[in-house]
N, C-alpha and C positions, 0 to 999 in steps of 0.2 A: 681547318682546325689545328694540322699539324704546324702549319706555320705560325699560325697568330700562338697557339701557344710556348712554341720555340723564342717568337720573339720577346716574349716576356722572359721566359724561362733564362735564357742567355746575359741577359741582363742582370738579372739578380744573383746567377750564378756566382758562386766564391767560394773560397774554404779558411777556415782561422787559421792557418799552422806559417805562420807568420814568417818560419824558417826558410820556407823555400819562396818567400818574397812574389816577385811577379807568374809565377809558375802556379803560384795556387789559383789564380783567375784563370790565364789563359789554356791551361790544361780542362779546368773544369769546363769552360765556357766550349774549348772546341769537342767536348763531349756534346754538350746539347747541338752544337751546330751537325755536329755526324748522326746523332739520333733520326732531330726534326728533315735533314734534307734524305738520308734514308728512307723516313719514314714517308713523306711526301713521296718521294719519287716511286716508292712501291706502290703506292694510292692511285697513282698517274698511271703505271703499265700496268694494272691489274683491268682498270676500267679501258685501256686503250682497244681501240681498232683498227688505227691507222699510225703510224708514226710520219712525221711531217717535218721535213726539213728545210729549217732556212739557209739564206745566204751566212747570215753570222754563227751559226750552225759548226759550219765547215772550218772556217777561224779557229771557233773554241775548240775543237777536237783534235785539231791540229798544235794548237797551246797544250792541250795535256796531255797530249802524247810527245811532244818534246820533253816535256816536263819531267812525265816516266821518265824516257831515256835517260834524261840529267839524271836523275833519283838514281838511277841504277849503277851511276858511275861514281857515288857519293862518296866521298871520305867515311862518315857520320852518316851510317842508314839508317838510324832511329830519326835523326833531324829529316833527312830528307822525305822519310814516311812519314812525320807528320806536317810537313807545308805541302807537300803533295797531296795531302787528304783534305788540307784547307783546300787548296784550288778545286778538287773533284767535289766537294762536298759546295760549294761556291758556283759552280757549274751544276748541278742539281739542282739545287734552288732555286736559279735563273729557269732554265728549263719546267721546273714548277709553277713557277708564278707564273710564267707565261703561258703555261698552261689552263690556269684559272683564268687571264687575263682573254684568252680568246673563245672562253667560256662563259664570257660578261660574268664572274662568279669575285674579279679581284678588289672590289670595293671593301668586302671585309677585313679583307689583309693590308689593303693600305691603311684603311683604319685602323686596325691592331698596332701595327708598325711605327706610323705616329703618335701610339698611347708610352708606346713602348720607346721613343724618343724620347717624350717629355718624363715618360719613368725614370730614365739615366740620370737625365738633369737633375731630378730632382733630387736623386742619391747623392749628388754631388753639392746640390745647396744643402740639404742637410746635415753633412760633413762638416761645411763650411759654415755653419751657422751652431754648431754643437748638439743640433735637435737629437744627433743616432749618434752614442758612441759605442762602436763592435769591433770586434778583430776581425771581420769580415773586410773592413777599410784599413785601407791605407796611411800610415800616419805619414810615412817622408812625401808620398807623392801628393798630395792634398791637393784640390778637392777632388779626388779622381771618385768616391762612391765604392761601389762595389766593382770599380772597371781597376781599382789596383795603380791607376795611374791617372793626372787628371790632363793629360791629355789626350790620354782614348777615350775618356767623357767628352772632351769637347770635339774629336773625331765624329763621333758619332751624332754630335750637335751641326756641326759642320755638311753632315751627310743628307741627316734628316730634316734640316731647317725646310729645303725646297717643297718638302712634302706636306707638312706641318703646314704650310702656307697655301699647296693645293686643297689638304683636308676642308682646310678654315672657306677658303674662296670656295669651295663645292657646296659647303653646309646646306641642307638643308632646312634646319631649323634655325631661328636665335639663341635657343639652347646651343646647339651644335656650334655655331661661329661662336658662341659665346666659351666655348670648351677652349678649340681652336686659338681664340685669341689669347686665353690665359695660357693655354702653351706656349705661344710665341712672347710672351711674358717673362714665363720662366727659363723657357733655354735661353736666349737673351740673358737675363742672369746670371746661367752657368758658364754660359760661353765668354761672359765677360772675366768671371771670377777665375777660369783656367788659366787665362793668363798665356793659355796656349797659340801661341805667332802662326803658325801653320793651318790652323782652324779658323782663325781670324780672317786668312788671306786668303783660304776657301768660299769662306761665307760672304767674304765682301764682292771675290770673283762672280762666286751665284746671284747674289741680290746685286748687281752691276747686270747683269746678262738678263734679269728677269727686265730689272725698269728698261732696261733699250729695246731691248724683242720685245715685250710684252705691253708695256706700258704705254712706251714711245712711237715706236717703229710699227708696230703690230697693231696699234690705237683702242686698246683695252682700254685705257684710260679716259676715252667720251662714253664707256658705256656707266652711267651712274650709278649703277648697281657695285660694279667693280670698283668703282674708285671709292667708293662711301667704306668698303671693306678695307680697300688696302690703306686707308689713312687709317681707317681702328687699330689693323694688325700693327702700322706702323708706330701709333700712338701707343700700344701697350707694348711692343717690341723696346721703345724709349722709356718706358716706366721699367721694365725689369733691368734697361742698362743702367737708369738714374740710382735705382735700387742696391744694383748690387756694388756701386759706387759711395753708396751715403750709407745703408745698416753699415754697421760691427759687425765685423766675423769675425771667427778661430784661426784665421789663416795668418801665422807669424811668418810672414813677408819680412827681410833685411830690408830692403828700399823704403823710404818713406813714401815715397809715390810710386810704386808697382806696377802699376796699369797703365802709366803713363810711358813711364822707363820701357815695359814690353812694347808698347805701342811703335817709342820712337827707335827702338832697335829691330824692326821689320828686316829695315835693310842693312845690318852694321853687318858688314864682313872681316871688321876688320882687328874685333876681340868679341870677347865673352861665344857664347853657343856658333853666332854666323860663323865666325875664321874657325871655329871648330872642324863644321860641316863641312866646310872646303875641305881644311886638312883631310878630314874621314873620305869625302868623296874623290880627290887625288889618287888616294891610294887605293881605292875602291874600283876606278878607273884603270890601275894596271893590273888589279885583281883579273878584271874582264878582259883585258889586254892579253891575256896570258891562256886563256878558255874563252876563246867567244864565240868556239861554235854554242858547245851546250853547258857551262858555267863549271864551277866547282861544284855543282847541286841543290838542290832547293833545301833552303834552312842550314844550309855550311858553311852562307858568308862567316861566321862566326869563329868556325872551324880552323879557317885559313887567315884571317886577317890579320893576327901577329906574322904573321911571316913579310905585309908590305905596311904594320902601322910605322911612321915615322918617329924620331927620340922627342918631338914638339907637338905630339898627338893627345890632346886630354880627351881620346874616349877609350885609350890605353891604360889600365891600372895593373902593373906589374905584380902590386903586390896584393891583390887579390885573390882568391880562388878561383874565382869567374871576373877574370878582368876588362872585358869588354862587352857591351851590349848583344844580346841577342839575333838585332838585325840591325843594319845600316839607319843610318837618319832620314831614308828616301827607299818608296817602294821602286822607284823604278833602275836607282843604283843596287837594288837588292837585285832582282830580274834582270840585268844585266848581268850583274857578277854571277849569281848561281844558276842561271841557265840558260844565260846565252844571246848573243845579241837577236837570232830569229826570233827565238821564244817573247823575249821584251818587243819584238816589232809586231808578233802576230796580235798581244795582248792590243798594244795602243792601233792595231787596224780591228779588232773587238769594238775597242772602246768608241774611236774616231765615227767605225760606220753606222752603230747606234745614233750617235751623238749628230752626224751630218743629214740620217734620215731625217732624224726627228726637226730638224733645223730648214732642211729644204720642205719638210711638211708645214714650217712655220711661215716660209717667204713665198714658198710656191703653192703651196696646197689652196683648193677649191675651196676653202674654210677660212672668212674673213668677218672677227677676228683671228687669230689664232689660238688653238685649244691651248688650255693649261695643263690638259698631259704633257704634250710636246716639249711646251717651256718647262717642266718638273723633269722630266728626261734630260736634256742637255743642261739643267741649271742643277741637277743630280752629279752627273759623270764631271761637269767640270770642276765641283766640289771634292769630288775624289782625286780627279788628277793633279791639284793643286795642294791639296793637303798633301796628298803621296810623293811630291814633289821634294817635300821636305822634313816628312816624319813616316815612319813604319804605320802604311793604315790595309790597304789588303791581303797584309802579310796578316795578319791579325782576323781572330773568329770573328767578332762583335761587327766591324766594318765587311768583314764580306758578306755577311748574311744578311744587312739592310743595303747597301751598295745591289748587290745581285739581288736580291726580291724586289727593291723598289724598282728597279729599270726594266726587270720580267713582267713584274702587276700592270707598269704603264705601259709595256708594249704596245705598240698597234701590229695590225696583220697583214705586212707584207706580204705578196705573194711566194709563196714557197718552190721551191727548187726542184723539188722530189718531195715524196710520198710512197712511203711502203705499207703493205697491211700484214697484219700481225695476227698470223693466224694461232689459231687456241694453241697448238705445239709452240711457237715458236713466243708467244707471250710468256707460257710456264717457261721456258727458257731463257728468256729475257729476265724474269721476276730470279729467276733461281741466283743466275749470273749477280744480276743487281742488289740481291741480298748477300751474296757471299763477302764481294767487294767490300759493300756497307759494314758489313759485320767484323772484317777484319779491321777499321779503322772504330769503329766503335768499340770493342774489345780492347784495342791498344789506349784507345785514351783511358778506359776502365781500369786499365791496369797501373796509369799516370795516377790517379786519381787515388784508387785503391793504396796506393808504394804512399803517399804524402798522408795518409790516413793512418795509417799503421804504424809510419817513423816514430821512432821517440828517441832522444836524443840520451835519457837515463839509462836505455836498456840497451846493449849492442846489441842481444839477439832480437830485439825489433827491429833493429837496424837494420841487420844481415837479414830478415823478411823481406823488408821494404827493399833490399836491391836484388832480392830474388822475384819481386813482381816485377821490378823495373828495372831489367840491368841494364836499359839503355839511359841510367840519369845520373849525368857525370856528376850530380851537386850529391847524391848519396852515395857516391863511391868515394869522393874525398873526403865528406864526413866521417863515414866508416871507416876511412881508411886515418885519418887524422887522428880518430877512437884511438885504435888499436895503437897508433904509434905513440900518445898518448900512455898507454898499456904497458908499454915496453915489449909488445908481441909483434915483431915485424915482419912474421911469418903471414899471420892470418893482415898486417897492415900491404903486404906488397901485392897479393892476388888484385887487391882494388884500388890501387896506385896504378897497376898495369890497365886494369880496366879504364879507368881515366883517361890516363895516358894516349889509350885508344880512341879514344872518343875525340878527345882534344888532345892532337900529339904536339901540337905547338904553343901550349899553356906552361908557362913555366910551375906551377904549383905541381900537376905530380908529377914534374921531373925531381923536386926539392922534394917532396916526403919518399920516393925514390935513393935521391940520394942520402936521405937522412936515414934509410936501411939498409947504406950500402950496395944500391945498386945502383950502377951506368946504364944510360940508357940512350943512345943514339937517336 
């Protein structure tokens, strides 16, 4: 229940305060993600009497304890405690689901998960069509919904599609296919309307890998039952793309043809966003050149990349207060630059040995044809790693907590490696441990949350509140500190210029309100 309600909840999660732009999603949203995988995982060792350990077990543990390490050697420990809390909190979950999943108990949760796909989209056609207008959305990123951006709507379309497709082919009922297929309707829709290149080349990677394993190769496709389905899902999958091609929308696109333009620029490297990328990931490349044992830290790409963006860089805005994005245009150029090339190789032997199980369970297993877990599993992760290939998606709450529940829920039950029993002492001690961790990441994002709640940009001494909940938030220390200077008080303006400074020592903004109170600052 902790999940399926997480998964709604994360979804709709947002705040109106418009000011602090992408941070009011994803601060709220990785609240609910530290709540819901806390809360699960306390549900899981409270009832446990064995703990049980896999082979990819030993992987993940090994990922997050690299990951501390990085974290500890951070520039920016406020950034690095909260991508570390995504990954720990992202590793919960998985370990949850899979929990339910080997407790035949995960059919609910994938069902929730799926509702909670086609709920995204739909915040995003709504958007896009003028049915909701709120300061909960996003007016520059359109049609992103309540995700703040519209291409972590179509991440999350990209993620969920495989699943969405298993729901629908499990159905039970014709009600149920009939639910099923109207979802694959509407993400179709939204996934067309984002216009998102990265989501597009995920989803066509998954639905390429489903019809050859599944359809072709695996000979799903003589059984009648299956193919009378996947022509429906396919036929309403094409009415929602015909759709969101032919209505009207709100979306004031420059291009005359937008959809097209996105289309045939997959592969242009050679201007607009592609030759971007390159530039970004060049210099991203000697970032990790320079730390590759354990990176610059997790969430400090940011931190450090004016020290290697190039004078030809447009994801460099000098004259910004926050002149570069948050993370790289790729999760896995992120995980290399901040923690390290081991760290980034243990992740993709995670990813890979899920993904080859489930794959030699499809060509070699005693199960002919092949199950559509399996194909939902590797037509899942190969969604991720191709999205993430080319835009921030498991850096991000929303995509870890379906990415990791849906590959937990479908697990099958390898044999395990070890096995420990959990005696009543050492379970209350396990529960204790488990809730302290949880709690310190949940408190912190409460106080992200709390500091954007309270700001008000009329009052400074709201101000000066708000960076006493959150003195780790370099966007309320330049404000405040821009107040005061502002003020003609550059007594109370420099305390929070230095703070900045601190956070991001290589931002040229509070070096200039610095200098603009006369101070040098090295």
């Amino acid at each position: 229940m902790i999940l399926q309600v997480g998964a709604i909840a994360i979804i709709l999660a947002a705040l109106p305060y418009q000011i602090f732009q992408l941070d009011r999603y994803t601060m709220t949203k990785e609240l609910v993600l530290y709540l819901a995988a806390l809360g699960a995982a306390l549900c899981c060792f409270a009832a446990a009497r064995r703990l049980t350990v896999f082979m990819v077990d030993a992987g993940l543990v090994a990922f997050l304890v690299l990951s501390l390490l990085s974290a500890l050697l951070a520039t920016n420990g406020w950034l690095a405690f909260r991508a570390l809390g995504v990954s720990l909190a992202g590793a919960a979950i998985f370990w949850s689901s899979r929990t339910l999943a080997r407790a035949e108990q995960g059919r609910p949760l994938l069902l929730a998960l799926a509702a909670a796909v086609v709920l995204g989209a739909i915040t995003g056609l709504a958007q896009a069509y003028g049915l909701v207008t709120t300061n909960l959305a996003s007016l520059n990123r359109a049609p992103g919904g309540t995700f703040g951006n519209r291409n972590f709507m179509a991440h999350l379309v990209a993620i969920g599609m495989p699943l969405l497709l298993y729901v629908s082919m499990e159905a039970r009922s014709r009600r149920s296919f009939g639910l099923g297929a109207l979802g694959v309707m509407l993400t179709a829709g939204a996934l067309v309307l984002s216009r998102s290149r990265a989501a597009w080349v995920g989803t066509a990677a998954a639905w390429v890998f489903l019809a050859v394993e599944g359809l072709w190769i695996g000979g799903l496709w003589q059984d009648r039952q299956v193919r009378k389905r996947v022509l429906q899902l396919s036929v309403m999958g094409a009415i929602g793309l015909a759709l969101a091609l032919i209505l009207p929308n709100t979306l004031n696109w420059r291009s005359e043809s937008p959809y097209l333009d996105s289309l045939t620029g997959v592969a242009n490297y050679k201007e607009g966003s592609g030759k971007g990328r390159l530039i970004q990931y060049g210099n991203t490349l000697r970032m990790a050149a320079d730390d590759p044992v354990l990176g610059v830290g997790p969430g400090n790409w940011a931190v450090h990349y004016p020290r290697y963006m190039s004078p030809d860089d447009p994801s460099f805005d000098p004259d910004d207060i926050i002149p570069t994005n948050p993370w790289p245009s790729s999760d896995w150029m992120a995980f290399l630059a901040e923690r390290g090339v081991p760290t980034l190789l243990l992740l993709g032997l995670i990813g890979a040995s899920i993904a080859l199980g489930a794959w030699a369970r499809i060509r070699r297993g005693t199960r002919h044809p092949p199950t559509l877990t399996d194909l939902t599993i590797v037509a899942t992760l190969i969604a991720v790693a191709v999205a993430g290939a080319f835009d921030a998606v498991l850096l991000l709450p929303i995509p870890t907590y379906f990415a990791w529940s849906i590959v937990g829920a479908l697990a099958s039950t390898p044999r395990p490696i070890r096995q420990f029993t959990l005696t009543p002492v050492l379970r209350r001690r396990v529960l204790v441990v488990t809730a302290v961790i949880g709690a310190l990441f949940v408190v912190r994002a409460a106080t992200q949350v709390g500091a954007m709640a309270v700001f008000d940009q009329r009052q400074r001494s709201a101000m000066e509140l708000a960076s006493r909940i959150d003195p780790g938030s370099y966007r309320i220390h330049m404000l405040l500190g821009q107040a005061w200077r502002r003020a003609r008080q550059c007594t109370r303006a420099r305390p929070h210029a230095e703070a900045a400074a601190d956070l991001f020592p290589h931002y040229p903004a509070p070096r200039a309100l610095l200098r603009a109170c006369g101070v040098r600052r090295r």
